[in-house]
N, C-alpha and C positions, 0 to 999 in steps of 0.2 A: 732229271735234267730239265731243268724250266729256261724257256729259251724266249719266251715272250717278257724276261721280268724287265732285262735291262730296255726296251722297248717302253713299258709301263711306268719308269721312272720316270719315263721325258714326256709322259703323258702323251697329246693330240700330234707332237711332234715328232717320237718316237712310234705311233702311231702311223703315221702315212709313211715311216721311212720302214716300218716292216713290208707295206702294201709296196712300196717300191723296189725293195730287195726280191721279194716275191716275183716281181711281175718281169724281174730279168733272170730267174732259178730257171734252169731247163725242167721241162713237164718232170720228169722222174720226180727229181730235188723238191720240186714245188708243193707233189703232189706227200714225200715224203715229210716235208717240213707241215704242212697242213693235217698230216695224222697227228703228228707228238703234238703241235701247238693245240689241233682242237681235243685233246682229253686233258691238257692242263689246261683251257681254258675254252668251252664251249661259247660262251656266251662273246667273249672280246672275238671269236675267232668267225662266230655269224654275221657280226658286225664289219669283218675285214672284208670280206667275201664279197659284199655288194657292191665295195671299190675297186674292185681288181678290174684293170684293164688288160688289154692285149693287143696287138699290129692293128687289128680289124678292127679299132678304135677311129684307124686315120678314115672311113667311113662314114663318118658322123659328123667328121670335118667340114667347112664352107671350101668350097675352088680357093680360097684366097688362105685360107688355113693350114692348107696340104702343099701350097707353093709352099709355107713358111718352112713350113717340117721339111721341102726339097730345097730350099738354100742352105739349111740348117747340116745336112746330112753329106758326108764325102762322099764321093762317086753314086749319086742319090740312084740313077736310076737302075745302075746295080742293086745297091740297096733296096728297090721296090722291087725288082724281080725276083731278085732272093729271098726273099720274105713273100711272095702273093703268087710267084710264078702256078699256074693253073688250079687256081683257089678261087670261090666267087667273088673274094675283096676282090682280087684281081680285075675282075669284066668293070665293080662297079670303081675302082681305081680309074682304070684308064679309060673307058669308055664315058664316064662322068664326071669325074672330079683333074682329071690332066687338061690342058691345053694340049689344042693340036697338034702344035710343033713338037713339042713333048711325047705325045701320044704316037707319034711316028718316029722317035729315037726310041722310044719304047720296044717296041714291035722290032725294029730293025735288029734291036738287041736280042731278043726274042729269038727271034731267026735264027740266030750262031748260039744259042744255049738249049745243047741237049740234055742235061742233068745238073745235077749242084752236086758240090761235094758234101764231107759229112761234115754236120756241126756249121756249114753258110746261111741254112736257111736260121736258126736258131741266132746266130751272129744279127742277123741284117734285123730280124724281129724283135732282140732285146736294143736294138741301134734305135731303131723307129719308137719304141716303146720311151725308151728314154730322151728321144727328142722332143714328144709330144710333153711330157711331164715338164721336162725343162720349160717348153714357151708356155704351158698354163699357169706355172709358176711366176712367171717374168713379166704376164696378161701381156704377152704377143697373140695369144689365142683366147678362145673362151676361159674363163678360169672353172677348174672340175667342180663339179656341185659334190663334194666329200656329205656322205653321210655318218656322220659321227655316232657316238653312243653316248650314252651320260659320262659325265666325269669319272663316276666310281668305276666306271669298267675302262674305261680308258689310261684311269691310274691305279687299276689292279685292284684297289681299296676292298671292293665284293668280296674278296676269296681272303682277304688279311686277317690274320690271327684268329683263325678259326679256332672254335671248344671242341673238346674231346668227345667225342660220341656220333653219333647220326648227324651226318650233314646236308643239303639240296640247296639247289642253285636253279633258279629258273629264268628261262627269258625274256628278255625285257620286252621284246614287243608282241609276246602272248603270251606270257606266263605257263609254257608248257614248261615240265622237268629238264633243263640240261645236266642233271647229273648229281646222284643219290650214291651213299657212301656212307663211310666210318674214318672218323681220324683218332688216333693214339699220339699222344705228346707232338701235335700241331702235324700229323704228319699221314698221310692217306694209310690204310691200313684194311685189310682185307677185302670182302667182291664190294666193286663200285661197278654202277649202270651210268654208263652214257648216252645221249641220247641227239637226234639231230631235230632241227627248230620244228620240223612238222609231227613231232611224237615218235618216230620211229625208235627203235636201239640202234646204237652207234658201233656200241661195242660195250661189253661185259668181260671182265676180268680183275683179276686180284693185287691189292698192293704189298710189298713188305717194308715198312719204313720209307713211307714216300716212293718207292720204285716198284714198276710193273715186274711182277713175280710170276709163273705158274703158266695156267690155262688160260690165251684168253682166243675171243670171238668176236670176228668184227663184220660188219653188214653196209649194204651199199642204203642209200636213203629210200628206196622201198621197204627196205627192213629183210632183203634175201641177205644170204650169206655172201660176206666178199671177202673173208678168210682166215683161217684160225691156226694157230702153234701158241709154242711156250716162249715166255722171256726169261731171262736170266741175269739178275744185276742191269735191270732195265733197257737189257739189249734183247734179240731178237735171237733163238738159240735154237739149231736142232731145226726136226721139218715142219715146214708150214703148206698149207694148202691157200692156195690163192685159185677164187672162182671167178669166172667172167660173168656180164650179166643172165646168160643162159644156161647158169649153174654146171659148166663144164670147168673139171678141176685143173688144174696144175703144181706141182710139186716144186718147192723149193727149198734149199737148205740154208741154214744160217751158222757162223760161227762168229759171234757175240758182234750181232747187227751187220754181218759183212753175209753176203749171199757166195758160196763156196763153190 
């Protein structure tokens, strides 16, 4: 399942519209969608990664920047409390980037909100997210300084019509390995090593015709364990062990990619 290609057709356009469907995925999704995209494509996916923004973007904003994003936004200062309520953006939200009068509709609010329900904060922070994109787009705001990649990884072109036998892909802005393998008739094919931009292993595991097969093992970017089972017709099948950074385990089961 290669999910970055139809992205790769539309090049630098397709390009910033993955980095924006991203940056409104709830953490799970996001961090889901960020596994599969980076073993089919390490190298476009280190390049996404430096664009991604998030709520605590409005931060960085001018006073005059972050009114725009509150005209922009329905019942805005709902929408900042939902989204910052007792987070550090928060202090520097309202204590430096609000007007006064603001800054005490704030607070007022404040006062009558003892919790958020489930799924508000996530609401109000993919709201902001995509208000700020909007006016950079529009140059009501700074426009994003996008860092791009070359064209061939941008248009997929790197990884096209790859020969049969031993393959490696390295990254473009150090030439470390992203990712050593085998293909049989254009198509990945037994252990392939992944790897993250600072040489670490990503993850090690096996293909059969294009799809993750067997045993695999995957690592957080120190290179510790962050979790290993099998797949099955490139879904996720049977128990998996998933570790936190203090190498404490947790057990999970799968019945093809769905957790049971």
């Amino acid at each position: 399942m290669n999910i970055l290609t139809k992205h790769k057709k539309k090049g630098e356009d397709g390009f910033k519209k993955f980095i924006c469907n991203l940056e409104t995925s709830t953490e799970a999704k996001q961090k889901e969608i960020l596994e599969v995209a980076f073993l089919e494509d390490p190298v476009y996916i280190s390049a996404v990664i430096p664009n991604l923004i998030s709520a605590e973007f409005i931060t960085k904003l001018s006073r005059q920047e972050v009114l725009k994003v509150y005209n922009n936004l329905s019942n805005p200062i709902k929408m900042f409390l939902y989204a910052f309520l007792n987070t550090p953006t928060e202090k520097i939200l309202v204590n430096e980037l609000l007007p006064s009068n603001l800054k005490r509709i704030y607070d007022d609010e404040k006062e009558v909100t003892s919790s958020l329900k489930t799924g508000e904060q996530e609401t109000a922070r993919f709201t902001i997210v995509k208000i700020i994109r909007s006016l950079q787009e529009r140059l009501e705001i700074e426009r994003f300084k996008w860092k791009l990649p070359s064209p061939t990884v941008l248009n997929g072109t790197h990884l096209e019509n790859p020969k049969d036998g031993m393959f490696s892909l390295t990254y473009e802005e150090n030439n470390v390995p992203a990712l050593e393998g085998n293909y049989k008739s254009k198509q990945r094919d037994g252990k392939w090593f992944h790897y993250y931009p600072n040489g670490k292993t990503m993850a090690v595991g096996y293909y059969t015709c294009g799809e993750k097969s067997g045993d695999w093992i995957f690592n957080f970017t120190s290179g510790a364990k962050k979790a290993s089972g099998a797949y099955r017709d490139n879904l996720k099948q049977g128990q998996w062990i998933l570790y936190d950074k203090d190498g404490i385990e947790k057990f999970v089961f799968y019945d093809r990619g769905r957790i049971k």
